[in-house]
Structure formats: C-alpha cells, structure tokens
N, C-alpha and C positions, 0 to 999 in steps of 0.2 A: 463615574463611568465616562469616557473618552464620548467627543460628539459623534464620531463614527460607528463606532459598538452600540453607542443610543438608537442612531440613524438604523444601520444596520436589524437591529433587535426591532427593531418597528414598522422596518419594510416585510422583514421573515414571519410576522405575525399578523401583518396585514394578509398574506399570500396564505394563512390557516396554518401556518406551521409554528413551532417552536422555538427559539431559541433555548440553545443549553451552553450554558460557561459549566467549564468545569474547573476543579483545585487541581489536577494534577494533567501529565503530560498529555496532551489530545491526542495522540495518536494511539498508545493506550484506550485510553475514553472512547476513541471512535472503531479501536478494535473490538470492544466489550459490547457496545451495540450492534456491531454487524454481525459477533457469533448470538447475541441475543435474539437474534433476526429484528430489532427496531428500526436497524436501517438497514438499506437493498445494494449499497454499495459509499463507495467516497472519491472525490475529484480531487487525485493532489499528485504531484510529480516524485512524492516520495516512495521507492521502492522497495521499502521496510514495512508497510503498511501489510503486503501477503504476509511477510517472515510475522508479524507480529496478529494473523488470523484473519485479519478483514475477508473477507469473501468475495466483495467486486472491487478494485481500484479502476476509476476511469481517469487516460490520462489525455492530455493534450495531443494530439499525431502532431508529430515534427515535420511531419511532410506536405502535409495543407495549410495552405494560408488562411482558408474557410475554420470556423470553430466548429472541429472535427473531433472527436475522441476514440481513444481507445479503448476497450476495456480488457481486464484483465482476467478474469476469474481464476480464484485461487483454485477449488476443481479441476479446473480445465488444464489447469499447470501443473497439478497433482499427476494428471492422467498423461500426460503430454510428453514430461521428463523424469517421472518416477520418483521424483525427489518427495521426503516424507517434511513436517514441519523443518526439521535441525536442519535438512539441505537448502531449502527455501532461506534460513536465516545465513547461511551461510554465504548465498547466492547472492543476498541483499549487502552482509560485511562485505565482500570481497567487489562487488561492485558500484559502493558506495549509497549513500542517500542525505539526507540535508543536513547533518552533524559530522557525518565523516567523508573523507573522500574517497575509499578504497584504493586497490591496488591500483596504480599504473599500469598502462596497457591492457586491463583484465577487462574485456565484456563480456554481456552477458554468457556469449557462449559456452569461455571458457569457465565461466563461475558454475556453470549447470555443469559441465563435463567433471569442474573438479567436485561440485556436490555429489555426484552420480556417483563417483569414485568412495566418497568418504561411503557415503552411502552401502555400496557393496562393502567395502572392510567391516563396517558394523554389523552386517547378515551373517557374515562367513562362521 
C-alpha cells in the first residue's frame, strides 16, 4: 500500500472512522452506500454521482475563494425539474463528468430542458 493511502487510512481511523477500499469503481461503491443510508452524502465535483443515486453530492462553490460547498440533493433535484432517475443520467451524459466530456456548449440548463423533454415523450 502506497505511503499516502497508509498515512491516509490512519489519519481517518484516528478521527473514529473507517477506511474502505473497495474492488471496483467508487463511485458505484459510494452510490451503494448512500441509497444504503451508511453514508449522508459525498464531496466530489463529479456529476454522475446523482445520475448514479447518491442522495447528497457536496460540491466545491466556484464562486468563493473561502472553502464553501454546495450541496446537491438528489430530492431536491427530483422535485425541482421533474426529471425521474433516466433524466438525471441523461443530464449528467450530456453535460459531461470525470470520464467524458459531453456535449459542447451544453449546460446544465439545457441538459435539464432536454431531459424534461425525453421525459414527457416517455409519459405520453
């Protein structure tokens, strides 16, 4: 094990908590815990984390130079723009996250307007 993940694993278990490595992709892994309720949310700038269930992403504010965050709640985005899980992952393909880049030009906006869309075709 790397001296860092040692360091790491030893500072997180000093503070009463856990370390968990896991075999396969963590963001998966940290999706399985937050619908497990083991964990209350996750700190990462990746926006696949709601498309893939987490329930809280906290993210960094772009706008403060202060260590600010955001939070997201997957809920609250439920309720917010209608979109059901498939629109949320939609929302995330189309405006990229740490493996891909999505569309050009596409923010969030328009990724919500075009999920809402997919979304109503599905109902009809």
């Amino acid at each position: 094990m790397p001296d860092l993940y040692r360091d790491t694993s030893e500072l997180i278990t000093q503070f009463g908590y856990y370390p968990v490595v896991t075999e396969r992709e963590a963001d998966c892994h940290l999706a399985s815990l937050s619908q497990s309720g083991i964990i209350n949310g996750v700190i990462s700038e990746d926006s696949d984390l709601l498309g893939l269930g987490v329930n809280k992403v906290l993210r960094k504010s772009r706008s403060a130079k202060e260590l600010i965050y955001d939070v997201y709640s997957l809920d609250e985005i439920r309720k917010q723009t209608g979109l059901g899980q498939e629109g949320i992952i939609l929302v995330a393909l189309l405006t990229g996250d740490d493996t891909q880049d999505g569309l050009e030009s596409c923010g969030i906006e328009t990724a919500v307007q075009t999920g809402s869309v997919e979304a109503s075709k599905r109902s009809d």
